[in-house]
N, C-alpha and C positions, 0 to 999 in steps of 0.2 A: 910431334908425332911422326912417325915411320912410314915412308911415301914410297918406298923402293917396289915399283913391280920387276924385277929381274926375274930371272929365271932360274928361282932357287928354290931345289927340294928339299925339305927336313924330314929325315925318317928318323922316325917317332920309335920308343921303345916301348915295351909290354904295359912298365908299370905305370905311362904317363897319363894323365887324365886332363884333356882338353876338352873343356865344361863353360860355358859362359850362361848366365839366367838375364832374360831381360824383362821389363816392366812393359804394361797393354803397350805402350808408345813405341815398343822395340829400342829403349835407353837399357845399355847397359845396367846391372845391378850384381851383379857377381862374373868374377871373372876366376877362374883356377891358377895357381901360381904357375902351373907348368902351360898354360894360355899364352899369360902375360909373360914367360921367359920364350916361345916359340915366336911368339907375336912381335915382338919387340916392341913394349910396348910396358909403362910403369901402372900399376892397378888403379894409380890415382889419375894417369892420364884417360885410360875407360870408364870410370866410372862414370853414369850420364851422358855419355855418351851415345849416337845411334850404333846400333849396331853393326849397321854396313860403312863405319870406317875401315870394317878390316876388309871388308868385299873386294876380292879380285876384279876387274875388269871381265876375265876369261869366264866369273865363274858363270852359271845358265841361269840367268831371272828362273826360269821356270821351277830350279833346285829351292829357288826361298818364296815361291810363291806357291811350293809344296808344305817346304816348312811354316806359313804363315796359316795355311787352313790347318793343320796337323793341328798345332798349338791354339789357335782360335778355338779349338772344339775341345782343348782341355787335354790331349793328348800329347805324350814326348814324344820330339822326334831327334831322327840320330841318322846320322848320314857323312857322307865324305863332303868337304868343303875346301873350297880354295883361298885361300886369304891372301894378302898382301902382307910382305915384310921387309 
């Protein structure tokens, strides 16, 4: 798997859809093709996976421990994320 925290921007085009679904455990179960091509990252290496292999260092605990109550109560959520690639 893909370990590089460098300091690299991907900007993202209109039609891309960066989507991942995970199971109660926060294991990956769906990752979107344009994820796994941004991510560096093959669909079968995510799958089962936790989620926060892709978690930036930089990014704020506080951003996924927004998204963990959001989702706990049965709600999407959708937000800017920082990943590792």
């Amino acid at each position: 798997m893909n370990t590089n925290l460098g300091n690299k921007e991907i900007r993202l085009n209109k039609e891309s859809m960066i989507v991942t679904e995970t199971n109660a455990k926060g294991e990956i179960i769906f990752a979107s093709k344009d994820f796994c091509k941004y991510a560096e990252y093959t669909n079968e290496e995510l799958m089962g996976q936790p989620h926060n292999v892709v978690r930036h260092p930089f990014m704020p605990k506080a951003a996924f421990q927004d998204l963990w109550n959001t989702v706990q109560k049965g709600e999407i959520w959708s937000g800017i994320v920082i990943n590792t690639t």
